[in-house]
C-alpha positions as CSV (number, residue, x, y, z in Angstrom):
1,X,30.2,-5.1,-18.7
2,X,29.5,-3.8,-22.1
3,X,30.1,-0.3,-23.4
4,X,26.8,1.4,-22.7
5,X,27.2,0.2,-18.7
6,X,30.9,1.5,-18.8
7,X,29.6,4.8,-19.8
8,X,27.2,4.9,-17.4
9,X,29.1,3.8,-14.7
10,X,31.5,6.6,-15.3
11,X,28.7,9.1,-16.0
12,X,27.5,8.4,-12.8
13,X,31.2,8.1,-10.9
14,X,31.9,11.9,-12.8
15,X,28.5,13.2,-11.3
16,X,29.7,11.9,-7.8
17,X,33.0,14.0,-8.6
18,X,31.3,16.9,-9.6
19,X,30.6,17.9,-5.9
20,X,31.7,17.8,-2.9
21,X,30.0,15.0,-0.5
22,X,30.5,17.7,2.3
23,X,28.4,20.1,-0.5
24,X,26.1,17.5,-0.7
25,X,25.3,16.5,2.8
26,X,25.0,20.3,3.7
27,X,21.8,20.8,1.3
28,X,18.6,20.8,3.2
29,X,15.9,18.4,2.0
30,X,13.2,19.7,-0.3
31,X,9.7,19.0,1.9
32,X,6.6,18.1,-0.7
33,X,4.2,21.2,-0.9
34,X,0.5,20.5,0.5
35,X,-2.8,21.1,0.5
36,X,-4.0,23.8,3.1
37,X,-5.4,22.0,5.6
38,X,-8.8,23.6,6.3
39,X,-8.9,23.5,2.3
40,X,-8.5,19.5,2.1
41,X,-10.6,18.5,5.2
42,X,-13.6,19.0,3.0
43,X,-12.6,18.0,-0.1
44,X,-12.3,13.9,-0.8
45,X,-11.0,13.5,-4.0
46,X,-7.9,16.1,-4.0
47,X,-4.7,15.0,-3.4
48,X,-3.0,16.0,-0.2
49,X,0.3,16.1,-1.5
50,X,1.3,18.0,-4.4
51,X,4.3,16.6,-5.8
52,X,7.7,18.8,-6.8
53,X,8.5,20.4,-9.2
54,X,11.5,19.5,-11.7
55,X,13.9,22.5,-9.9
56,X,12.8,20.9,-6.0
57,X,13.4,17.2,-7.8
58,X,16.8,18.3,-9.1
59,X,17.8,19.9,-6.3
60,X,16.7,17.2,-3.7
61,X,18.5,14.5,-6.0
62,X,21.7,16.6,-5.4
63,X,21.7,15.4,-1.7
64,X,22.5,11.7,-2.7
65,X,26.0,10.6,-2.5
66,X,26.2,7.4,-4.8
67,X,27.6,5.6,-2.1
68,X,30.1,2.8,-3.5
69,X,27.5,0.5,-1.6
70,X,24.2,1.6,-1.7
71,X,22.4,0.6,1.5
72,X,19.2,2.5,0.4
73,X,18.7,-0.5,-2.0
74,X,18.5,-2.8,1.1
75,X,15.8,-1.5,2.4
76,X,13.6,-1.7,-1.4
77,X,11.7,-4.7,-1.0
78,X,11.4,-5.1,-5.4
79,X,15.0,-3.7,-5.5
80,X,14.9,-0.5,-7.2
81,X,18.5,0.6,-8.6
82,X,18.0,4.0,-6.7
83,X,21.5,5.9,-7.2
84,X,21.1,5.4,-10.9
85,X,17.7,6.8,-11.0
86,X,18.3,9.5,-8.5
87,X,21.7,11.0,-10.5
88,X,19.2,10.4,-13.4
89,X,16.6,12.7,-12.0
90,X,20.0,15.1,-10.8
91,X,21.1,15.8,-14.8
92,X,17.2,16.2,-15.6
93,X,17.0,13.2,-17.5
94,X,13.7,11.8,-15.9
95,X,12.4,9.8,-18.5
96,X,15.2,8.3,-18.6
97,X,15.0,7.4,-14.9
98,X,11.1,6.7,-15.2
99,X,12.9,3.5,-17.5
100,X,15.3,2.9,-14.6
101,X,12.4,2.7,-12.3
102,X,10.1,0.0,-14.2
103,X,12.8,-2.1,-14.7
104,X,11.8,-3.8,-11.2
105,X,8.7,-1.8,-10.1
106,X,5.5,-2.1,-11.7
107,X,4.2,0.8,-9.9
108,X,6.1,3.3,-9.3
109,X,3.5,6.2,-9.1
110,X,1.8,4.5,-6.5
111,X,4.8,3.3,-4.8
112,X,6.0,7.0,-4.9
113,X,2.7,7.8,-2.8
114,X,2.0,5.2,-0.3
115,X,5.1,3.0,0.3
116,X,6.5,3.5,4.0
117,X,9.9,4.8,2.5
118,X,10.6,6.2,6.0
119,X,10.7,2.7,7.5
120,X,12.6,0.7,4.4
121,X,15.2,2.6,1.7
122,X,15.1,5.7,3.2
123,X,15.8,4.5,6.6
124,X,18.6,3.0,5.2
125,X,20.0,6.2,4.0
126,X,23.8,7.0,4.8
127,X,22.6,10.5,5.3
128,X,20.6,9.0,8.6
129,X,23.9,7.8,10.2
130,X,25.3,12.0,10.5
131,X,21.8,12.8,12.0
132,X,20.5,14.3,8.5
133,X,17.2,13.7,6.9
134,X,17.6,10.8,4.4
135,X,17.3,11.5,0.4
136,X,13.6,12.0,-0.2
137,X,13.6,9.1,-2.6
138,X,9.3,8.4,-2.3
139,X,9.3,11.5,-3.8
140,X,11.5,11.5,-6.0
141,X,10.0,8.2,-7.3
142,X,6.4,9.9,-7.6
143,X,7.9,12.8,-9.1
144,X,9.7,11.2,-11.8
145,X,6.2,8.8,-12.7
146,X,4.2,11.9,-12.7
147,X,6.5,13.4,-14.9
148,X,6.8,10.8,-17.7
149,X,2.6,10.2,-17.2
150,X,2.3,13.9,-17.9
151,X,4.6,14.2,-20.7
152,X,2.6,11.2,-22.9
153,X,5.9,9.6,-23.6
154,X,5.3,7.1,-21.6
155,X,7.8,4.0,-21.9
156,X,7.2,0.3,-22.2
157,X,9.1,-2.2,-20.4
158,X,11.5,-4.5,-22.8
159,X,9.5,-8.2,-23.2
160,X,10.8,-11.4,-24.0
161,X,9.7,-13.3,-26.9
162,X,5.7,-15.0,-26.5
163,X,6.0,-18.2,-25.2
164,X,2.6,-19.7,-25.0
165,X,2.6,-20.7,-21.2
166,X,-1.0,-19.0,-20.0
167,X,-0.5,-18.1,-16.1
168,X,-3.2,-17.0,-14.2
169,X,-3.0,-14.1,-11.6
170,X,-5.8,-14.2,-8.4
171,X,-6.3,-10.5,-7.5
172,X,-5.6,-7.3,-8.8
173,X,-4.1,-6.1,-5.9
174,X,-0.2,-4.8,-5.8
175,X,1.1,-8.7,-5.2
176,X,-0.7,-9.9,-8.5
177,X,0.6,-6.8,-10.8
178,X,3.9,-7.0,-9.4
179,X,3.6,-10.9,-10.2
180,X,2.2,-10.2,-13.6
181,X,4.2,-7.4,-14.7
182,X,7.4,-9.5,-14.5
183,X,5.8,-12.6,-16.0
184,X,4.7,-10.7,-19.4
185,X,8.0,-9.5,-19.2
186,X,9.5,-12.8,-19.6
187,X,7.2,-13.8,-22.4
188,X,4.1,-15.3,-20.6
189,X,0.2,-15.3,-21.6
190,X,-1.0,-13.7,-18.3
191,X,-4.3,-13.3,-17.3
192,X,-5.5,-11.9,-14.0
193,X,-9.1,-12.4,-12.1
194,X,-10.2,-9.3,-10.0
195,X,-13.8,-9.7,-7.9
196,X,-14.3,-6.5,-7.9
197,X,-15.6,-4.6,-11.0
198,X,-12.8,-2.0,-10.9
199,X,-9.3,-3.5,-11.4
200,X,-6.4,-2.4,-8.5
201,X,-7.5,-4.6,-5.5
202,X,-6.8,-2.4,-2.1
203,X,-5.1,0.6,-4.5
204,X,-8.7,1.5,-5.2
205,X,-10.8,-0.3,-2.7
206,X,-8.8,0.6,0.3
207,X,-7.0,4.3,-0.3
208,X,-8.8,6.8,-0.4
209,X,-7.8,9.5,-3.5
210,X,-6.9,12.2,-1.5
211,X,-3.8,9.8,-1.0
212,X,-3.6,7.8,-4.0
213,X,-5.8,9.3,-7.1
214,X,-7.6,6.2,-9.1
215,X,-6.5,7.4,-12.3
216,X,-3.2,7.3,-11.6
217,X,-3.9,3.1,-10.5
218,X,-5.6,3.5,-13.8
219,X,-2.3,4.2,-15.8
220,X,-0.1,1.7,-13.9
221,X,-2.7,-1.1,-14.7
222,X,-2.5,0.7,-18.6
223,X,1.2,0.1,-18.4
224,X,0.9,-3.2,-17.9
225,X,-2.2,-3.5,-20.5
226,X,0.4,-2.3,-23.4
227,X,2.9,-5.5,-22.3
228,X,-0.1,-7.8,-22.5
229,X,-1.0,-8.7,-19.1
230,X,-5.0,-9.1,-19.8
231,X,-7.8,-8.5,-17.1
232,X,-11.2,-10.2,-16.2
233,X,-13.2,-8.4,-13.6
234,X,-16.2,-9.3,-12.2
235,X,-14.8,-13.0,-11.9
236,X,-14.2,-14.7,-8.2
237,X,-12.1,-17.6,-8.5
238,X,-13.2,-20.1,-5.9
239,X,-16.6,-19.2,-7.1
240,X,-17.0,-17.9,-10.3
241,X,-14.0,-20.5,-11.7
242,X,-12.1,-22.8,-9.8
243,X,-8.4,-23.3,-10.1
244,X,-9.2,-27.2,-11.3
245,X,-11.7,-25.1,-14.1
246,X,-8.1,-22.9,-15.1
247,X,-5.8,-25.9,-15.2
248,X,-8.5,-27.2,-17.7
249,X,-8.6,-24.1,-19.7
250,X,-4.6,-24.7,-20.1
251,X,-2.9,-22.5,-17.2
252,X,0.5,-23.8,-16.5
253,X,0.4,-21.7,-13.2
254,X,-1.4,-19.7,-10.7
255,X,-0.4,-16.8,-8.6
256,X,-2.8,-16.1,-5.8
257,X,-3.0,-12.5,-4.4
258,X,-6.4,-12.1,-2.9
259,X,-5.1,-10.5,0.1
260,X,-7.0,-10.1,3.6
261,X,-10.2,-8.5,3.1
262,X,-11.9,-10.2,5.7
263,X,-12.5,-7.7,9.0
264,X,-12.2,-7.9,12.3
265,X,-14.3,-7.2,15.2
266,X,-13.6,-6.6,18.5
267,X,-16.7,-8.9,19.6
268,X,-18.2,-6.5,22.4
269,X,-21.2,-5.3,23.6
270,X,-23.1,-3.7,21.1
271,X,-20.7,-3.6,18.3
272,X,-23.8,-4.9,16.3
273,X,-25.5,-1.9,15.7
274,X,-26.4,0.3,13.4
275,X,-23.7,3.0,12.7
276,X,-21.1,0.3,13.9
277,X,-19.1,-1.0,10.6
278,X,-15.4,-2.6,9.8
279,X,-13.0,0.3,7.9
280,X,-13.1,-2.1,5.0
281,X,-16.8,-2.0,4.7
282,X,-16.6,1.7,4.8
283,X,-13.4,2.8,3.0
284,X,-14.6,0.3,-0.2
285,X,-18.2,1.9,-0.2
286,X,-16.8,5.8,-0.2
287,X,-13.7,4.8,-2.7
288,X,-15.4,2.1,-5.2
289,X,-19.3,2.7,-5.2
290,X,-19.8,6.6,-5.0
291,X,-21.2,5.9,-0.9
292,X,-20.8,9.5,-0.3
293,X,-23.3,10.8,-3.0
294,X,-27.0,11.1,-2.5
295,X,-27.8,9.2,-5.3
296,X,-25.5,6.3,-4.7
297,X,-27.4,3.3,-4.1
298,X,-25.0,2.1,-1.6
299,X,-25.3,5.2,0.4
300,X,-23.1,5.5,3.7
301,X,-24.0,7.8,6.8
302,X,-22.8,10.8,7.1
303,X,-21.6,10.9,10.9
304,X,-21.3,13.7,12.6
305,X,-19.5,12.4,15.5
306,X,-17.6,9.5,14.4
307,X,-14.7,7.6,16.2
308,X,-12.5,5.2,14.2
309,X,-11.1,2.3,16.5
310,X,-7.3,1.5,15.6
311,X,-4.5,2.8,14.6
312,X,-3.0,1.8,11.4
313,X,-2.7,3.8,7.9
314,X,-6.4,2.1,7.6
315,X,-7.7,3.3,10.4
316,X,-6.4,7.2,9.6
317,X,-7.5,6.7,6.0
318,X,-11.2,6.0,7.7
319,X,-10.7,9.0,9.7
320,X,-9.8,11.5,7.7
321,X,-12.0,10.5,5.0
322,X,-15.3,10.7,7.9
323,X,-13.5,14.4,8.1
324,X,-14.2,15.0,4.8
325,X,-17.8,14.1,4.7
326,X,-19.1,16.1,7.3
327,X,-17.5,14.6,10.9
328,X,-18.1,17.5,13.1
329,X,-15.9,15.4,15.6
330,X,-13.5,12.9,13.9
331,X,-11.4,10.9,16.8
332,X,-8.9,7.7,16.5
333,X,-9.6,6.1,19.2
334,X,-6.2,3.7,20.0
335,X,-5.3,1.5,23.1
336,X,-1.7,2.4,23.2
337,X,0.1,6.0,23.1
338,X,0.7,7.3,19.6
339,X,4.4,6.4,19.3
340,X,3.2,2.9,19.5
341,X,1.1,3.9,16.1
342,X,2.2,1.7,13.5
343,X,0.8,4.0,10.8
344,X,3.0,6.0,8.8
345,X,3.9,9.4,10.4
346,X,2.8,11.6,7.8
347,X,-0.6,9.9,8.1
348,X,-0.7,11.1,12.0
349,X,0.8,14.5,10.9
350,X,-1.8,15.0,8.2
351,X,-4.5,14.0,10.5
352,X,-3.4,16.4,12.9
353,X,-3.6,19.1,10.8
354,X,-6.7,18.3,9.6
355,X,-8.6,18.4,13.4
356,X,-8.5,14.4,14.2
357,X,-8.7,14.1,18.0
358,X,-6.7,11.6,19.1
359,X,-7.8,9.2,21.9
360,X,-5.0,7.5,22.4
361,X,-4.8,4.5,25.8
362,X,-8.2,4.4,25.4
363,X,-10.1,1.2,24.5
364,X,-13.9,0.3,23.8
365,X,-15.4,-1.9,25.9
366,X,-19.5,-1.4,24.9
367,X,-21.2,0.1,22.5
368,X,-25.0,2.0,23.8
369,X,-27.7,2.4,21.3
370,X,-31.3,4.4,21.0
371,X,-34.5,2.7,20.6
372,X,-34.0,2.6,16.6
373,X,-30.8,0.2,17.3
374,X,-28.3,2.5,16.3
375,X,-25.3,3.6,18.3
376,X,-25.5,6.4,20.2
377,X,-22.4,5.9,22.9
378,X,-19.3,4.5,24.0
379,X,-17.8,3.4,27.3
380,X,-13.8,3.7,26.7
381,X,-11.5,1.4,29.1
382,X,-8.4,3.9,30.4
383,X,-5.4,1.6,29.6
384,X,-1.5,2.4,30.1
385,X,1.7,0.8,29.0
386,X,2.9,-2.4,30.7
387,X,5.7,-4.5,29.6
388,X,7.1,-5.2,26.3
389,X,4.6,-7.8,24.3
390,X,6.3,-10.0,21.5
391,X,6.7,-7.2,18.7
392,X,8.6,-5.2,21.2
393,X,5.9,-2.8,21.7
394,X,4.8,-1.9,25.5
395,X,1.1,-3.7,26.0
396,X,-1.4,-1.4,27.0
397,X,-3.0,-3.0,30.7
398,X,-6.6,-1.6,31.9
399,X,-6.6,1.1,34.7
400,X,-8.9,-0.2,37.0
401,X,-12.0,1.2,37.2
402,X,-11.6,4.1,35.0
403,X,-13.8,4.6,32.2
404,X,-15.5,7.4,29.9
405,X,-18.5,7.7,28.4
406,X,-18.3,9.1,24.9
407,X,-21.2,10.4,22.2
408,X,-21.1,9.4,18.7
409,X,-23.6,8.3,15.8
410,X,-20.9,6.2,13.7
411,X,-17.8,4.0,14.7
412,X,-15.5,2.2,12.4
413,X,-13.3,-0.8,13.3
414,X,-10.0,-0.7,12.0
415,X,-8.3,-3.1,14.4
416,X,-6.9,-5.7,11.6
417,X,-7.9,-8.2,8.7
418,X,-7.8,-11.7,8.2
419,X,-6.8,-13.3,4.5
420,X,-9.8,-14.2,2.4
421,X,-10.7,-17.8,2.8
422,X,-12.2,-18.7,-0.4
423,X,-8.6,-20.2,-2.5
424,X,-7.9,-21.9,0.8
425,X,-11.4,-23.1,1.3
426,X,-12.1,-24.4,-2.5
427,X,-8.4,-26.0,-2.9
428,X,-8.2,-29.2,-1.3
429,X,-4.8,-29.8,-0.3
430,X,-3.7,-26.2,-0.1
431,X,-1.5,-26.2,3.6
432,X,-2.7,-23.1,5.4
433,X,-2.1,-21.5,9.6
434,X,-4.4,-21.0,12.0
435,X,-4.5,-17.8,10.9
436,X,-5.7,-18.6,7.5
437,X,-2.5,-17.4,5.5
438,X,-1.7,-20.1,2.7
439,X,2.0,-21.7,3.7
440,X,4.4,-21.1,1.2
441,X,8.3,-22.0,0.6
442,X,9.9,-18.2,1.8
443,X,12.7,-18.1,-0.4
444,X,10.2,-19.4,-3.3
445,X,6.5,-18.3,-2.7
446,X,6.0,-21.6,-3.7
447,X,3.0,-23.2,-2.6
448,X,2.7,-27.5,-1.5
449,X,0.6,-27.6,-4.4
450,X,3.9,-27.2,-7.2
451,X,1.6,-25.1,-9.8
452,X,0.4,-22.5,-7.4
453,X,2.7,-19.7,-5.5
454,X,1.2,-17.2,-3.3
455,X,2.0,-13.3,-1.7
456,X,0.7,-10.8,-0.8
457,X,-1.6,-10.2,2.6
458,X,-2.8,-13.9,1.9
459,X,0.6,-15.5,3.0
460,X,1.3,-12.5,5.1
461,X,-1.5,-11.4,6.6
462,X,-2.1,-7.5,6.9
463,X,1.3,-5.5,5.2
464,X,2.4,-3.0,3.1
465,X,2.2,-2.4,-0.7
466,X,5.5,-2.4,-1.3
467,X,6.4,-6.0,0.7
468,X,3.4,-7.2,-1.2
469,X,5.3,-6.4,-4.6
470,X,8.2,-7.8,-3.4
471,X,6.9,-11.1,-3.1
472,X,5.2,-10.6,-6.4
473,X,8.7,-10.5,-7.9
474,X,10.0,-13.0,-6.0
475,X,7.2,-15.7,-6.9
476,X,7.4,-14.7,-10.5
477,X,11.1,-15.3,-10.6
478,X,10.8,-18.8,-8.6
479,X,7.9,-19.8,-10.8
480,X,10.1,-19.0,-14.4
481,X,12.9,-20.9,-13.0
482,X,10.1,-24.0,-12.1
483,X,8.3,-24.0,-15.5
484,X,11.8,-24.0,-17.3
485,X,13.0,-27.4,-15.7
């Protein structure tokens, strides 16, 4: 341990000293202020949550008690040294934790916004075992990036010397600039090919702003512009370029995170027509080409009575976003009760509060249209909770013969994705499931082709942003330690 740790380390264990844990445990958690509800229902690009302010920050990093073993760190999938930057954000030194922050994460403002911290470090929170809310760390985290972006000091991550190995990254999304972030950081010549002709992947195609602003995707992809991680929209490897077209052009190795954007359908009666669409096809129109706008020329209805089938974050993101464009009548429909919801909870408590009916143990079983072809009905199954299915949540069995008829002039399918099949589809060799993930070694993210490693929904399927980064870390670490052999 060198002097600068030592004094650290004692900084931190005087801090600890400073209070009394029993002090500590008896402050009350600082909630994030919001948008007034009526106010934000109609209003797409404003963020619902508002962020603190350096007092709330200070005073909600009080509440951590630098445990000796830090258990929240367990639950951070890209392993965030969160009592350091926490006591760091307790003395009012947040730029200096904004440093602590990016020396794992390559996103921190967005992970401080959409992460399920409820369900990972916070749930592992020591304050949760004496029945007390856990440390608001999300907050914390998106406090402490907003703070450093607004200052314009922002700080640049350390790099190793340039190397010369080019590595190529497939997909902007949070697995590939987790992935690329570290590799720059160790000295590599990365490049990373996006589709799309905005760089982020699902940060911009798939959340809408009034949860996760672009610009602020904008500045994360920035920070990793000033370590020289270099971008190429526009570009679809598998079609565009092939991965036998980079090993040509000299790439040592190749990340793919192309994630699952291929929908699903629930393959009933009627779900072909018009007004019917998957919460992909809607969520990247509104967020990435302007849909809502009456001059956009991929222009999307504006439903009046719209239900959203699922219920996922995407599936509230879809719903709450139809709220804001006019939806009259905005309902999630979902087959099982809502505390078998997998979405996060503030999701469902923001959705509330915006006037989202929920329709929960319902299920569609056909789909009525007018004489145009466009939907103009549903017919909803009435389901209820049987036993236990193999994720440990109760599975929702029809009640027989009872059924409602419901009117609505738009529905949106949010009932899960499947990974995009072009890398597995244009690499011959590449092992993949059933399910279309591409197989890779766990503990390595390395794929059975050696020069290619994978993460991300693409191995995993549908997940988080946050487990998506973790395996970006993880493959970038597995695939240094492979090129230095």
């Amino acid at each position: 341990m060198n002097i600068t740790e030592e004094r650290a380390q004692q900084w931190r264990v005087d801090l600890r000293n400073a209070m009394k844990a029993k002090e500590r445990t008896g402050i009350p958690r600082v909630h994030m202020p919001e948008l007034d509800p009526q106010y934000r229902s109609h209003t797409l690009f404003e963020e619902v949550n508002l962020g603190l302010t350096p007092e709330m920050a200070m005073q909600e990093a009080k509440r951590c008690l630098d445990c000796a073993n830090p258990t929240c760190m367990q639950g951070c999938p890209v392993g965030i040294y969160i009592p350091k930057f926490v006591k760091q954000v307790e003395t009012g030194d947040f730029l200096a934790a904004a440093r602590t922050l990016k020396e794992t994460s390559a996103l921190p403002a967005v992970c401080g916004r959409v992460c399920p911290q409820e369900k990972q470090c916070e749930a592992q929170c020591i304050h949760t075992k004496m029945n007390k809310d856990a440390v608001g760390i999300g907050n914390l985290e998106r406090f402490v990036a907003d703070y450093e972006r607004e200052s314009g000091n922002i700080s640049v991550p350390e790099t190793a010397p340039a190397n010369g190995i080019k590595i190529a990254v497939v997909g902007s999304g949070p697995a590939g600039l987790s992935f690329a972030g570290d590799m720059a950081k160790l000295g590599y010549d990365v490049t990373v090919f996006e589709a799309l002709h905005e760089i982020g992947g699902v940060l911009k195609y798939g959340i809408p702003e009034f949860r996760l602003p672009n610009a602020i995707v904008d500045v994360e992809i920035n920070n990793l512009k000033a370590i020289g991680v270099k971008f190429i929209n526009n570009c679809i490897v598998g079609k565009t370029i092939t991965i036998d077209d980079l090993k040509a052009d000299g790439f040592k190795g190749v990340f793919v995170g192309s994630g699952a954007g291929l929908p699903r359908f629930m393959n009933i009666k009627g779900e072909n027509l018009v007004g019917i669409m998957s919460s992909n096809e809607y969520l990247t129109r509104v967020n990435l080409m302007d849909a809502s706008s009456e001059n956009s020329d991929t222009p999307v209805f504006l439903g009046k009575k719209v239900a959203v089938i699922g219920g996922g974050n995407t599936a509230m993101d879809s719903v709450r976003t139809a709220r804001r464009l006019g939806a009259e009548r905005a309902m999630i429909v979902y087959r099982r009760s809502e505390e078998e919801m997998p979405a996060r909870l503030e999701e469902v408590k923001h959705a509330k509060e915006e006037g989202i009916e929920f329709m929960t143990l319902r299920n569609p079983i056909d789909f009525k249209g007018n004489v145009q072809g466009r939907v103009v009905q549903m017919t909803l199954q009435v389901m209820e909770l049987g036993e236990p299915d193999a994720s440990g949540r109760r599975s929702p069995v029809e009640v027989p013969g009872k059924t409602e008829t419901i009117e609505v002039d738009e529905v949106i399918i949010s009932v899960g994705v499947s990974p995009n099949p072009l890398i597995p589809q244009s690499v011959t060799g590449l092992e993949v499931t059933k399910w279309g993930t591409i197989v890779v070694n766990n503990d390595t993210m390395q794929t059975d082709i050696p020069m290619i490693f994978a993460g991300g929904d693409i191995v995993r399927g549908g997940a988080t942003v946050i487990l998506a980064m973790g395996d970006g870390r993880k493959a970038a670490a597995s695939m240094h330690e492979w090129l230095s052999k």
